[in-house]
N, CA and C atoms of all chains as a GROMACS GRO file, in nm:
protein
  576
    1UNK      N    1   0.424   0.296   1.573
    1UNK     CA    2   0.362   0.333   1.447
    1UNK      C    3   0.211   0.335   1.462
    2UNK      N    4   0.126   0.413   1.401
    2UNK     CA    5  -0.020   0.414   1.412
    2UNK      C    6  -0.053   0.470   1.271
    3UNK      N    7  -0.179   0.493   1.244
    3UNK     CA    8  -0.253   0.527   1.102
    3UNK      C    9  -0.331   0.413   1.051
    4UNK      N   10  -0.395   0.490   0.891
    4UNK     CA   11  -0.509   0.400   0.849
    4UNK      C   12  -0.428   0.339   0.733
    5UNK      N   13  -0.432   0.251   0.679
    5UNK     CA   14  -0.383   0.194   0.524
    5UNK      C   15  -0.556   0.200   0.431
    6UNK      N   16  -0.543   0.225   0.324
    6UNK     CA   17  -0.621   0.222   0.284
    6UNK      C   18  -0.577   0.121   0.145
    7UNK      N   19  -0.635   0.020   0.120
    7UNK     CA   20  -0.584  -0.056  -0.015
    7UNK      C   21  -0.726  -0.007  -0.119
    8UNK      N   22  -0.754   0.055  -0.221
    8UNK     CA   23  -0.836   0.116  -0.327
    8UNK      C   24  -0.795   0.043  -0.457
    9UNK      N   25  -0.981  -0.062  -0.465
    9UNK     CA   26  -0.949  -0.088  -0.592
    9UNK      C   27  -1.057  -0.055  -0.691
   10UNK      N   28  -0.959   0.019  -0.797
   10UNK     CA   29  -1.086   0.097  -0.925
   10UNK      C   30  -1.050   0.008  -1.044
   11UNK      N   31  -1.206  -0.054  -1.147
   11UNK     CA   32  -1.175  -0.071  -1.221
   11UNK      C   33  -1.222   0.048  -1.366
   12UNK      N   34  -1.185   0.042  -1.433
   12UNK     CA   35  -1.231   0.181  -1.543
   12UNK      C   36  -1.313   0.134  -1.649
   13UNK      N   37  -1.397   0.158  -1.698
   13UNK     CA   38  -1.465   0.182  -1.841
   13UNK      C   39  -1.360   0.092  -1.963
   14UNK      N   40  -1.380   0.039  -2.011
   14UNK     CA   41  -1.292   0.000  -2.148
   14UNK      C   42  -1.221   0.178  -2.215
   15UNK      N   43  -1.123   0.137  -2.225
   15UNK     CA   44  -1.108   0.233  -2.322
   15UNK      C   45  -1.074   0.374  -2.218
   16UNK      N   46  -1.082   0.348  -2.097
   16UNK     CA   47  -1.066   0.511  -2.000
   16UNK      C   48  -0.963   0.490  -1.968
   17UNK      N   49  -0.885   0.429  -2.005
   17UNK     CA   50  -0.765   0.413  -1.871
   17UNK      C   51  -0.666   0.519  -1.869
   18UNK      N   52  -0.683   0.629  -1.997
   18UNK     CA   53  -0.551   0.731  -1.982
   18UNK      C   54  -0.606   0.842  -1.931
   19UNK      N   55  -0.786   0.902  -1.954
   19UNK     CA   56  -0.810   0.952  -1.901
   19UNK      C   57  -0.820   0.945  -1.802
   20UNK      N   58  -0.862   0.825  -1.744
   20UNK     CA   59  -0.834   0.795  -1.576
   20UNK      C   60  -0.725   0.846  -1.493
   21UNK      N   61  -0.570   0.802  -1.539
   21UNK     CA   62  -0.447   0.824  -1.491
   21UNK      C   63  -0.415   0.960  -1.541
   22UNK      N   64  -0.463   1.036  -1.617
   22UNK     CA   65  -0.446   1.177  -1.620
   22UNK      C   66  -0.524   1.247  -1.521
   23UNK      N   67  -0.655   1.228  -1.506
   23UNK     CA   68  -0.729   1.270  -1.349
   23UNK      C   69  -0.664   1.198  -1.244
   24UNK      N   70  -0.607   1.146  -1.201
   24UNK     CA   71  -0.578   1.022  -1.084
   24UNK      C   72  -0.459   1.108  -1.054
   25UNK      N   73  -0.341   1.166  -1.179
   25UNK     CA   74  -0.212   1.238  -1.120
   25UNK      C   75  -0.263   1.348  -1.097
   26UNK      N   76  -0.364   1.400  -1.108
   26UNK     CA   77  -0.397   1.559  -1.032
   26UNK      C   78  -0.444   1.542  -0.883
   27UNK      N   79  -0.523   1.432  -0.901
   27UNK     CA   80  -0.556   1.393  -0.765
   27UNK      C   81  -0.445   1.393  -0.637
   28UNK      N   82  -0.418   1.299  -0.718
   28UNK     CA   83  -0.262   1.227  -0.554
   28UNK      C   84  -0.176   1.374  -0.594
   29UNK      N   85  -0.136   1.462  -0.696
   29UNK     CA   86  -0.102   1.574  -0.625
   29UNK      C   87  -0.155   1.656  -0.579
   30UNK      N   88  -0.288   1.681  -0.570
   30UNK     CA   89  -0.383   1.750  -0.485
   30UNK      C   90  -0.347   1.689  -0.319
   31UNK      N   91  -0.355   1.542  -0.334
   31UNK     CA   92  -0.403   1.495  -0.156
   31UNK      C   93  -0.250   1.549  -0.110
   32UNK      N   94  -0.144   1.495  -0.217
   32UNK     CA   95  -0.005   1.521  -0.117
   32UNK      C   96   0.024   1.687  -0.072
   33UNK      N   97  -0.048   1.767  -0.171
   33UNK     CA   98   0.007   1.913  -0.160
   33UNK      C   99  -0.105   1.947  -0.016
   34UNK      N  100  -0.236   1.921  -0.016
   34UNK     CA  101  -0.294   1.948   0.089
   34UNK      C  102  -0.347   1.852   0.197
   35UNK      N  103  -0.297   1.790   0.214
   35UNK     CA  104  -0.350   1.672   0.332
   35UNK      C  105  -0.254   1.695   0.428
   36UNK      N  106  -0.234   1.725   0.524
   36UNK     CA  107  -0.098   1.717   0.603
   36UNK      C  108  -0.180   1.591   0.673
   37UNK      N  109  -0.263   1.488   0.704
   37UNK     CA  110  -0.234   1.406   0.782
   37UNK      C  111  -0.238   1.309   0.673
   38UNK      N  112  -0.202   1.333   0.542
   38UNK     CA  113  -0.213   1.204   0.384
   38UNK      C  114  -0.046   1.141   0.411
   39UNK      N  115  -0.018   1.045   0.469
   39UNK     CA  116   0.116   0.994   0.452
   39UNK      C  117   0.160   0.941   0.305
   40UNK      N  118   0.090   0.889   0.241
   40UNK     CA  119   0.075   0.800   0.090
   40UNK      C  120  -0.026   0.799   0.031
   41UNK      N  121   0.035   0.774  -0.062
   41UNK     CA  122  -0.117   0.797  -0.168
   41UNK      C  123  -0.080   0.776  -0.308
   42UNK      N  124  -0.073   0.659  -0.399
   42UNK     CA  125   0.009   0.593  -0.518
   42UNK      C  126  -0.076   0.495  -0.592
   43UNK      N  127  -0.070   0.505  -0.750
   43UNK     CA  128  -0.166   0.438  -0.843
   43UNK      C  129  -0.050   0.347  -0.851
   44UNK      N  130  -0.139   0.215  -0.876
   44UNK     CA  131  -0.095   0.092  -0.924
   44UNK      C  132  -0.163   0.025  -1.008
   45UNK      N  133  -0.060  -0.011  -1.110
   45UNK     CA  134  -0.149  -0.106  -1.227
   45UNK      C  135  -0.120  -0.265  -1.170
   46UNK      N  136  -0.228  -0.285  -1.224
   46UNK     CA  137  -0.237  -0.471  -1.136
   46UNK      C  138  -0.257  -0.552  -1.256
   47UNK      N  139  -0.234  -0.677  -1.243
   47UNK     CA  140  -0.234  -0.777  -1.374
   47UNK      C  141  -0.328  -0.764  -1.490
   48UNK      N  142  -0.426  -0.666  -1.405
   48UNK     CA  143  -0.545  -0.697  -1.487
   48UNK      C  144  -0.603  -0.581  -1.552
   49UNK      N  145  -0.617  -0.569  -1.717
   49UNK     CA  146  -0.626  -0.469  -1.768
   49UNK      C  147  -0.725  -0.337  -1.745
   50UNK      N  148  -0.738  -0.264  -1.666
   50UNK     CA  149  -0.860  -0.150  -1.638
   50UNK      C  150  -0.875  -0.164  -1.504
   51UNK      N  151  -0.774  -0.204  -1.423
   51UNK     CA  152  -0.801  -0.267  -1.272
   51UNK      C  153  -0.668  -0.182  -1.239
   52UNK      N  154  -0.705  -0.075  -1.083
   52UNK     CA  155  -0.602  -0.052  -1.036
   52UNK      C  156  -0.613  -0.008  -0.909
   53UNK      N  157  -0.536  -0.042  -0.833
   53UNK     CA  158  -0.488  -0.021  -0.654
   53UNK      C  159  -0.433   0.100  -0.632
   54UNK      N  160  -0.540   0.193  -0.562
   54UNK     CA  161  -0.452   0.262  -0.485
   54UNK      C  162  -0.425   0.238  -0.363
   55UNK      N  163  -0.284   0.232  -0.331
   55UNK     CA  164  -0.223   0.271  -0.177
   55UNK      C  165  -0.221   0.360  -0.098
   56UNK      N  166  -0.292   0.410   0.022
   56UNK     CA  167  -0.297   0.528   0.100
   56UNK      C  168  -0.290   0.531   0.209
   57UNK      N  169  -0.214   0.600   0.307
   57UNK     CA  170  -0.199   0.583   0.417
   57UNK      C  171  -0.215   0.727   0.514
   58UNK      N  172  -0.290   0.751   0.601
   58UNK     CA  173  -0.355   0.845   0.673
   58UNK      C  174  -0.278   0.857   0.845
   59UNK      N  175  -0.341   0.969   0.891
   59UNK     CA  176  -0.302   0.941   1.042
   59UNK      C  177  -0.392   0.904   1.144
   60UNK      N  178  -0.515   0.922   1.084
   60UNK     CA  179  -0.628   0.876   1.200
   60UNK      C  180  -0.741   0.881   1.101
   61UNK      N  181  -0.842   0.867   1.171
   61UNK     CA  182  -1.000   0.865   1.136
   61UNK      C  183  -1.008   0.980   1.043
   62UNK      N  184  -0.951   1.119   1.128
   62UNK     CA  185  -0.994   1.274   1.118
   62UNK      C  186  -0.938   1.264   0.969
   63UNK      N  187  -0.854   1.196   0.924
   63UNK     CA  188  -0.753   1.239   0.812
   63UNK      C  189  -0.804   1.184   0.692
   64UNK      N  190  -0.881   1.068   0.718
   64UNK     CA  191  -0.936   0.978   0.608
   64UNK      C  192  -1.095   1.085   0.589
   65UNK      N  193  -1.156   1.147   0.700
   65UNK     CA  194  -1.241   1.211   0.649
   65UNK      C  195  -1.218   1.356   0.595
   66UNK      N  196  -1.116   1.430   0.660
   66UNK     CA  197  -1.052   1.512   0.603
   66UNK      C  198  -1.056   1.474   0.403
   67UNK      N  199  -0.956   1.362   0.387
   67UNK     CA  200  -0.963   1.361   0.250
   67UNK      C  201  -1.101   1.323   0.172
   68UNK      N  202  -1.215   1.249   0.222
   68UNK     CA  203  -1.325   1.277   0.145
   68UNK      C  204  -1.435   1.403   0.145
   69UNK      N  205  -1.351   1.448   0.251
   69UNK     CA  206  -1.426   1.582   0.228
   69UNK      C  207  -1.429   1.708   0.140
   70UNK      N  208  -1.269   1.652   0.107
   70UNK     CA  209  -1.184   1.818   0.027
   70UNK      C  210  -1.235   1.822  -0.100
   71UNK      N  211  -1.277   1.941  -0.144
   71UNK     CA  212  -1.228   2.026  -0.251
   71UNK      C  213  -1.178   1.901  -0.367
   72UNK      N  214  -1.033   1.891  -0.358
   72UNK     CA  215  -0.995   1.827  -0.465
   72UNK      C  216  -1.030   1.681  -0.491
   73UNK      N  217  -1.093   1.611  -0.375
   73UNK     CA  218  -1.155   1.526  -0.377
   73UNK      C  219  -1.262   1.502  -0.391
   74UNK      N  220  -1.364   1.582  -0.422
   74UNK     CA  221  -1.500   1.600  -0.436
   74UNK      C  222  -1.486   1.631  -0.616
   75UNK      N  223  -1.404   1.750  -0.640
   75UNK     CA  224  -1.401   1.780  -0.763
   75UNK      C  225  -1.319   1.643  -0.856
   76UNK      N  226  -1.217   1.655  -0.851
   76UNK     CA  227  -1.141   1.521  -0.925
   76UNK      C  228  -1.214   1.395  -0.946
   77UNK      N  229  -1.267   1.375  -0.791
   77UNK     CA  230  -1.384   1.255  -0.785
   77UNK      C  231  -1.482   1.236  -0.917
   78UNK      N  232  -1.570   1.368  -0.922
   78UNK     CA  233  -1.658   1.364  -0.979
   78UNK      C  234  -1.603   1.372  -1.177
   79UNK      N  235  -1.514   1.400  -1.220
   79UNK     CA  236  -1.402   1.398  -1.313
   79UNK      C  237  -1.366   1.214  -1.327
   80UNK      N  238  -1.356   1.151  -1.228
   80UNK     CA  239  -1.314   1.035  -1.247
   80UNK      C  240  -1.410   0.906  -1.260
   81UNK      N  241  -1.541   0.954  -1.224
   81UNK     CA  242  -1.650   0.889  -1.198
   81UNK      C  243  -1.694   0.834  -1.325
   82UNK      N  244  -1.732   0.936  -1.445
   82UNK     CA  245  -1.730   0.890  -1.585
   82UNK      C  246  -1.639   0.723  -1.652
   83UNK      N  247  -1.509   0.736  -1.561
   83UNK     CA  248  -1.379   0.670  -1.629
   83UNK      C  249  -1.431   0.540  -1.503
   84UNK      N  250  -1.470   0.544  -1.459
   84UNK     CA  251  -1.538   0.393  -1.383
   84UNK      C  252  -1.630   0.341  -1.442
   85UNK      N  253  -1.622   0.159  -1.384
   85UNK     CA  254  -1.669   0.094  -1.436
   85UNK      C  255  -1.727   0.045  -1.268
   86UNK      N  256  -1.852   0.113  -1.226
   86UNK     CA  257  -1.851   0.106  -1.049
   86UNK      C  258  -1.814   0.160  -0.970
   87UNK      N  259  -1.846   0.106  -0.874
   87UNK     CA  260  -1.789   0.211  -0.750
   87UNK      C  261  -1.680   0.145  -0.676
   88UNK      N  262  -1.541   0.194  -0.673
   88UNK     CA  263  -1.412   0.171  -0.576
   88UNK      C  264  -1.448   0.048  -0.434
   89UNK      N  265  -1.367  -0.051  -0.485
   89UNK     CA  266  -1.355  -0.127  -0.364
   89UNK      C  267  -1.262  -0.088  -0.252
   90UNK      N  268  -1.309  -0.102  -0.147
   90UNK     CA  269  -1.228   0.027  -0.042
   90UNK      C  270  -1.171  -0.107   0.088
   91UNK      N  271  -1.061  -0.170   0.097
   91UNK     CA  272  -0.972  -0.201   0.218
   91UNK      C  273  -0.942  -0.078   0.322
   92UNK      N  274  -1.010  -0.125   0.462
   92UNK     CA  275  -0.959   0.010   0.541
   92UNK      C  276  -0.866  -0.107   0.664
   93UNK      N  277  -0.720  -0.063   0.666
   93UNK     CA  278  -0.604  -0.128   0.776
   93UNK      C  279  -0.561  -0.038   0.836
   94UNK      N  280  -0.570  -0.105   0.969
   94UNK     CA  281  -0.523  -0.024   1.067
   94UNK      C  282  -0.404  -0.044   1.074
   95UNK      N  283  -0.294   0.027   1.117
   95UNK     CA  284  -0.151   0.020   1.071
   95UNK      C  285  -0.098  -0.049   1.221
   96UNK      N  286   0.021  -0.138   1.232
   96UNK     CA  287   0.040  -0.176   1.347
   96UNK      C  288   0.118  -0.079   1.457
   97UNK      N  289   0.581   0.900  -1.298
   97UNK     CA  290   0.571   0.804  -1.135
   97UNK      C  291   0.637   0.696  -1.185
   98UNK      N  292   0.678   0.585  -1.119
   98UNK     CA  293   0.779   0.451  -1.181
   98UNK      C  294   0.728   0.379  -1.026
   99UNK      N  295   0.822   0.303  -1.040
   99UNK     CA  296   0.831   0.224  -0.905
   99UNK      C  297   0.754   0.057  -0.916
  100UNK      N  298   0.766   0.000  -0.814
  100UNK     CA  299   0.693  -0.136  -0.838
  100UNK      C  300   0.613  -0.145  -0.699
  101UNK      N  301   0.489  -0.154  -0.680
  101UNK     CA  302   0.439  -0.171  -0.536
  101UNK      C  303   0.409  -0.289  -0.499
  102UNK      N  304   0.438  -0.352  -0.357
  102UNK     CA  305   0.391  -0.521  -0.341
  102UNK      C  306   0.273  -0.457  -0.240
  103UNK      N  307   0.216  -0.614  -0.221
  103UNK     CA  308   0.108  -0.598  -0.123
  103UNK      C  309   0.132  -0.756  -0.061
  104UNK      N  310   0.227  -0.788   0.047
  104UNK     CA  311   0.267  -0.911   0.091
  104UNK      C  312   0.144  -0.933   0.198
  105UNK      N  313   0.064  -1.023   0.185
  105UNK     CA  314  -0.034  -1.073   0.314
  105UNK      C  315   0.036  -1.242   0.421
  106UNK      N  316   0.021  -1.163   0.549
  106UNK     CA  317   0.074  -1.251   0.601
  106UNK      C  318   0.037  -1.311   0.659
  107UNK      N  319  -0.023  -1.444   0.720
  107UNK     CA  320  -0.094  -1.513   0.804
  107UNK      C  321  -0.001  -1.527   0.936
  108UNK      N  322  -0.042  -1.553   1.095
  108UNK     CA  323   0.071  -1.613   1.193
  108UNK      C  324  -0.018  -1.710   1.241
  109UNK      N  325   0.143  -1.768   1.279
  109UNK     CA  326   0.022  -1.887   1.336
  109UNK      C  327  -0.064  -1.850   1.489
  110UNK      N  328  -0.137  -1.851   1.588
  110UNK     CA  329  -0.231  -1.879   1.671
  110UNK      C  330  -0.157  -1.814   1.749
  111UNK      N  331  -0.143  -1.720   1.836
  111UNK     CA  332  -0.045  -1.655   1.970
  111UNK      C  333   0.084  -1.585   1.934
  112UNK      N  334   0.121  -1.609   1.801
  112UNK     CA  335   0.244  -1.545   1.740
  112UNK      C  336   0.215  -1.439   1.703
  113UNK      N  337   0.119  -1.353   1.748
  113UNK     CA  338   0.142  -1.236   1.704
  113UNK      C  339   0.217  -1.104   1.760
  114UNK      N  340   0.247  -1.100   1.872
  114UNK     CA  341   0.305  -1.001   1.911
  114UNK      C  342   0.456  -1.034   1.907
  115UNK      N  343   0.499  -1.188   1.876
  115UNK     CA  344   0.655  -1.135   1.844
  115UNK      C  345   0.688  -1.128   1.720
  116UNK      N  346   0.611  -1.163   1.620
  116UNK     CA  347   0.644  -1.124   1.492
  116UNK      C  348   0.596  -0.981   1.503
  117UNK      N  349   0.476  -0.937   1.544
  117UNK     CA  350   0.475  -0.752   1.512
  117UNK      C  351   0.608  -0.725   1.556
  118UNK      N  352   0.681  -0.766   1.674
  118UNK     CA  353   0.821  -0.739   1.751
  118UNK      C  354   0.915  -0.738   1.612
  119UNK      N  355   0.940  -0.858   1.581
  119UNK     CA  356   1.029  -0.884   1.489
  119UNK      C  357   1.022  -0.807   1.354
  120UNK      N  358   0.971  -0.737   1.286
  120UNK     CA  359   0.873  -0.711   1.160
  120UNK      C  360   0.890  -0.545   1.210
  121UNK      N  361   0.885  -0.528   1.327
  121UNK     CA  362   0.956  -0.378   1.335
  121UNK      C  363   1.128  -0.352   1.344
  122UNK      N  364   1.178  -0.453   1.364
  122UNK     CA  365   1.300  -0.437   1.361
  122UNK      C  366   1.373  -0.474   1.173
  123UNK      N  367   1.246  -0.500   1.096
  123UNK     CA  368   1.289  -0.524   1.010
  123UNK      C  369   1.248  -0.420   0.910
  124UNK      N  370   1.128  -0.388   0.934
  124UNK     CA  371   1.138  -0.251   0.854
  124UNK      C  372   1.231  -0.114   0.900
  125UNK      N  373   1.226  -0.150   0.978
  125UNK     CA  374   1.348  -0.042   1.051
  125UNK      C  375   1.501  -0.055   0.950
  126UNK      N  376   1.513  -0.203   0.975
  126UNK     CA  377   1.602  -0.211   0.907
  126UNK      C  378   1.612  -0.150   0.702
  127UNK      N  379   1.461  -0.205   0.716
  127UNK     CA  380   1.491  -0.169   0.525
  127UNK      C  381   1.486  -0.032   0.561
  128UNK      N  382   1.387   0.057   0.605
  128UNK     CA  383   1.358   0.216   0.562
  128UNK      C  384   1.558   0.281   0.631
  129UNK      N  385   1.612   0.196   0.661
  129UNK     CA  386   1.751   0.252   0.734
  129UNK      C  387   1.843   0.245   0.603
  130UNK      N  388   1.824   0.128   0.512
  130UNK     CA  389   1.962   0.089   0.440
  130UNK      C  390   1.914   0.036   0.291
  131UNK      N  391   1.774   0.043   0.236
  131UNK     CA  392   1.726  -0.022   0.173
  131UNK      C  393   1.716   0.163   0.062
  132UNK      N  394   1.827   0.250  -0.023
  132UNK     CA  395   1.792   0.336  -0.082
  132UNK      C  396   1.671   0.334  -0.200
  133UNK      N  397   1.670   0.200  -0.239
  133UNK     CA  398   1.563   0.177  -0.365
  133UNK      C  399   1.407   0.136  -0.271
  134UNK      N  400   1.432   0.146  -0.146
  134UNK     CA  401   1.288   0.133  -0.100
  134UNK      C  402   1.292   0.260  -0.035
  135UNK      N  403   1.092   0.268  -0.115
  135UNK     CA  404   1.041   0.416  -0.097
  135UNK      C  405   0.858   0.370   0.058
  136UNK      N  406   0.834   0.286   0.056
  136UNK     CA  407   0.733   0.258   0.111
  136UNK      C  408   0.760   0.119   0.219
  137UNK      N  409   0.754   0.078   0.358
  137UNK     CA  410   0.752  -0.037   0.416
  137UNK      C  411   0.636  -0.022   0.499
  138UNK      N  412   0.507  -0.049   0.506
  138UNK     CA  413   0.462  -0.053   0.672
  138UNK      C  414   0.385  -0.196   0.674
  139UNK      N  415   0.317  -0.218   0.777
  139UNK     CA  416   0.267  -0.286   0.861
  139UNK      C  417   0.112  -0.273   0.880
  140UNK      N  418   0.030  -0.378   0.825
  140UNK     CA  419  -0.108  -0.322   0.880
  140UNK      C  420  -0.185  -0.434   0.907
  141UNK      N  421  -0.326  -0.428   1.029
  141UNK     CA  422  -0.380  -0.533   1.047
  141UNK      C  423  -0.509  -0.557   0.940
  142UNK      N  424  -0.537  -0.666   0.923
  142UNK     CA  425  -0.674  -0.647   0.864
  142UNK      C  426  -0.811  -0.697   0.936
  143UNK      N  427  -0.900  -0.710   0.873
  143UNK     CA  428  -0.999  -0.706   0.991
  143UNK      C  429  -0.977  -0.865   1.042
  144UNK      N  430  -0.926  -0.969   0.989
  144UNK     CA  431  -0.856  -1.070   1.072
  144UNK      C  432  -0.783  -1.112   1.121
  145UNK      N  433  -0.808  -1.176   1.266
  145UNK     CA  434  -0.718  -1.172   1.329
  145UNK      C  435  -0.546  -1.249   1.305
  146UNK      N  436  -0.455  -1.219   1.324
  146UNK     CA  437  -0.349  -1.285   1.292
  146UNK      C  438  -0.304  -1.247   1.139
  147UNK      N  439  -0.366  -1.189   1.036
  147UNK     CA  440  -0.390  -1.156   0.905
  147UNK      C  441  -0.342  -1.100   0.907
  148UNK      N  442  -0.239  -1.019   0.788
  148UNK     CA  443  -0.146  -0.858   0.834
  148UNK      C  444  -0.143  -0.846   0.671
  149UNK      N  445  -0.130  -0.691   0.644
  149UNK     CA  446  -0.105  -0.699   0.519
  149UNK      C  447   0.046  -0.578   0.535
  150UNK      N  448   0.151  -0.629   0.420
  150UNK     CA  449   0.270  -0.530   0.443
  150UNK      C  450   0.251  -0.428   0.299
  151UNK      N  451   0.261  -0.283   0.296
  151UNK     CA  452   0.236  -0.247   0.186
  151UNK      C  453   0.378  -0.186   0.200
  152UNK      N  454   0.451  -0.203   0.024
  152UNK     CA  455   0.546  -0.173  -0.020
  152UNK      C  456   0.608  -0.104  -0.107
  153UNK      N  457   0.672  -0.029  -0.142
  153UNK     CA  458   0.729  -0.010  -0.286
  153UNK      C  459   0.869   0.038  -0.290
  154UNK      N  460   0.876  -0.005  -0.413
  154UNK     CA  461   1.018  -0.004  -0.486
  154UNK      C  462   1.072   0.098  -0.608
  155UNK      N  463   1.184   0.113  -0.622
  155UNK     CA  464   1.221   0.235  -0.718
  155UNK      C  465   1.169   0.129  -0.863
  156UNK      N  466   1.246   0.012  -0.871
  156UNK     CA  467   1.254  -0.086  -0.965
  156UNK      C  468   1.274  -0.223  -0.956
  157UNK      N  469   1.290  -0.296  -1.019
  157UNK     CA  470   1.330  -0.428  -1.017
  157UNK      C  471   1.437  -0.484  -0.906
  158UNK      N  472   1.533  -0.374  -0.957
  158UNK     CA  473   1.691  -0.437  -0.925
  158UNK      C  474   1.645  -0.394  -0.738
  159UNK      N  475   1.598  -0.310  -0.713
  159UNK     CA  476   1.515  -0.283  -0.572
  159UNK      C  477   1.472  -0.383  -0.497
  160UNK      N  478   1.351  -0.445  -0.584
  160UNK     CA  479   1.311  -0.544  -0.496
  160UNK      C  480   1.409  -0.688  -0.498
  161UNK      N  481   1.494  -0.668  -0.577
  161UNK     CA  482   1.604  -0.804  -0.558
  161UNK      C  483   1.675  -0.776  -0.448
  162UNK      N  484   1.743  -0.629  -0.451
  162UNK     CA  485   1.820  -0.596  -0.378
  162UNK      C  486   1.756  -0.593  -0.200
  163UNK      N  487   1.621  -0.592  -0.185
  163UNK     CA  488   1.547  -0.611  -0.100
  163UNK      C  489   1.557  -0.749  -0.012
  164UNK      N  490   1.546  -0.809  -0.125
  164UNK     CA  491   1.511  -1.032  -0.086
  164UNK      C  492   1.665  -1.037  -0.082
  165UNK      N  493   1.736  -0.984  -0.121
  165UNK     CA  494   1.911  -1.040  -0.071
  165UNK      C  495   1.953  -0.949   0.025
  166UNK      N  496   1.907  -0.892   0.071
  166UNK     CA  497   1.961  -0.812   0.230
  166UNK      C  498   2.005  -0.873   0.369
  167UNK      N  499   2.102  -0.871   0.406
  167UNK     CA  500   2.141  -0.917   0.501
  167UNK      C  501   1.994  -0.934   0.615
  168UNK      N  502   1.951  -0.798   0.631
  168UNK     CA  503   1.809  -0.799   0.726
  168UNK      C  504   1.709  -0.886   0.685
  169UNK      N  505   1.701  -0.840   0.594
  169UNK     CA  506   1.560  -0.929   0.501
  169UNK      C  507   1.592  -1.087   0.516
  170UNK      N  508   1.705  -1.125   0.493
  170UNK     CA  509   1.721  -1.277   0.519
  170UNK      C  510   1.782  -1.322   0.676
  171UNK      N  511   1.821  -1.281   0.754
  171UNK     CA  512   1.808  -1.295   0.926
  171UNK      C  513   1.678  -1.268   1.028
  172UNK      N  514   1.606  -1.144   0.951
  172UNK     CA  515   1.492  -1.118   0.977
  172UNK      C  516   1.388  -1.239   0.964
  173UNK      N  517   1.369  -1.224   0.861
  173UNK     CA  518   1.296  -1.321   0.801
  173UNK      C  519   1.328  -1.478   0.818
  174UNK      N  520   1.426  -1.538   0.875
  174UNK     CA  521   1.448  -1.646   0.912
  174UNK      C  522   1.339  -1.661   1.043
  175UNK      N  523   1.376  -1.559   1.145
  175UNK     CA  524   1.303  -1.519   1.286
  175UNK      C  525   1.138  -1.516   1.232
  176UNK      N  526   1.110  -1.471   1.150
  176UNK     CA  527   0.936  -1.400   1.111
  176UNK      C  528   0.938  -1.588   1.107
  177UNK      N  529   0.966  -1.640   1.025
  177UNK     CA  530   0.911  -1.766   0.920
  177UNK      C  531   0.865  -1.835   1.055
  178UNK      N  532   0.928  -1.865   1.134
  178UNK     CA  533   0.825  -1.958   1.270
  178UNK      C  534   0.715  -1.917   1.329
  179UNK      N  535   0.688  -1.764   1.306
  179UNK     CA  536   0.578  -1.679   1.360
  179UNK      C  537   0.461  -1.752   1.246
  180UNK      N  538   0.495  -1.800   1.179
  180UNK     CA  539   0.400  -1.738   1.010
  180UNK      C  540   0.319  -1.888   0.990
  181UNK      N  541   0.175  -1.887   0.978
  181UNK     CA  542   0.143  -2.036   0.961
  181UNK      C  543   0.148  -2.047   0.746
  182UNK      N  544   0.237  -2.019   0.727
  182UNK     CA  545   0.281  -2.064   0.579
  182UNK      C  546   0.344  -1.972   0.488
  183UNK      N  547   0.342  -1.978   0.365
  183UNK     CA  548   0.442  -1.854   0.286
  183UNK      C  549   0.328  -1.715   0.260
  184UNK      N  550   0.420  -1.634   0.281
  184UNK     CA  551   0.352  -1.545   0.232
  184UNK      C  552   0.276  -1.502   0.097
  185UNK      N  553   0.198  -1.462   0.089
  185UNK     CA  554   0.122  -1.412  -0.062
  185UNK      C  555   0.134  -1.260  -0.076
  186UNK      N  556   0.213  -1.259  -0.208
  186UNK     CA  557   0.294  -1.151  -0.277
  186UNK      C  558   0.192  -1.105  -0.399
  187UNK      N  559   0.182  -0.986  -0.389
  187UNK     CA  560   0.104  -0.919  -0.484
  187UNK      C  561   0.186  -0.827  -0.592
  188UNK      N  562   0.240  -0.782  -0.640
  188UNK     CA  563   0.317  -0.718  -0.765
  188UNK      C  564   0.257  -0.590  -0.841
  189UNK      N  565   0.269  -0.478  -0.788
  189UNK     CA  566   0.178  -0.398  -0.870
  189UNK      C  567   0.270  -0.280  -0.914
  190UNK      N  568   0.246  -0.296  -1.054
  190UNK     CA  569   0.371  -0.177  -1.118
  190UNK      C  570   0.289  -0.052  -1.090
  191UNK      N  571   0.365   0.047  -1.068
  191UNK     CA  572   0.308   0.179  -1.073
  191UNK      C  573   0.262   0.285  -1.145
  192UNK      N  574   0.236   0.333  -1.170
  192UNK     CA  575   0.143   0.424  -1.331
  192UNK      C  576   0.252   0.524  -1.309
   0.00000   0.00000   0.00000
């Protein structure tokens, strides 16, 4: 097995959290429809209200920059940026 | 989207690491083989050593029960527990 894990944690604005998860499902179907090296890529709500994990998993380096480079990640990004409260805490794992 | 995602972090103890990575592949093997309510198993290091984080997910509830009562999951995991310097820490994250 090889690849990157990526653990992503966003917290949102009071009050953003549906606009958030309405940009967030265009997103992860953007990365899954065009990433061929995007293995995963899934919102999670966590205990804590406006706090959420994404899970992502890549095939190499090329793939994790691949996805900050794209199109739908640049655009969606900037769509989701409003609905933050900060900037994304970013876990990068190397897969065993 | 539905599902339930974990984020299990695992400590080993001091030199145990390459037979629990050993063991820990024969066990996700086993869930992604027979485990239908599991959608996600891997394996990843973090930037410390011996540290591992497992990222997971589940269709639902009855999933992750059906997970912790698996023949694998509990023979497996008998083998992991001597690798491991204590219990694991389980994270719970429902899915949007």
């Amino acid at each position: 097995m090889s690849g990157i894990g990526v653990i992503a944690t966003l917290r949102t604005q009071p009050g953003k959290e549906t606009e958030f998860e309405g940009v967030f499902a265009e997103l992860a179907a953007a990365v899954r429809a065009n990433e061929a090296g995007n293995s995963y890529y899934k919102l999670f709500r966590t205990g804590e209200t406006g706090v959420y994990k994404v899970l992502e998993c890549y095939d190499d380096d090329a793939a994790v920059e691949a996805h900050r480079a794209s199109d739908h990640f640049r655009t969606l990004g900037a769509k989701l940026g409003p609905c933050l409260a900060g900037a994304p805490e970013i876990e990068r794992l190397p897969a065993v």
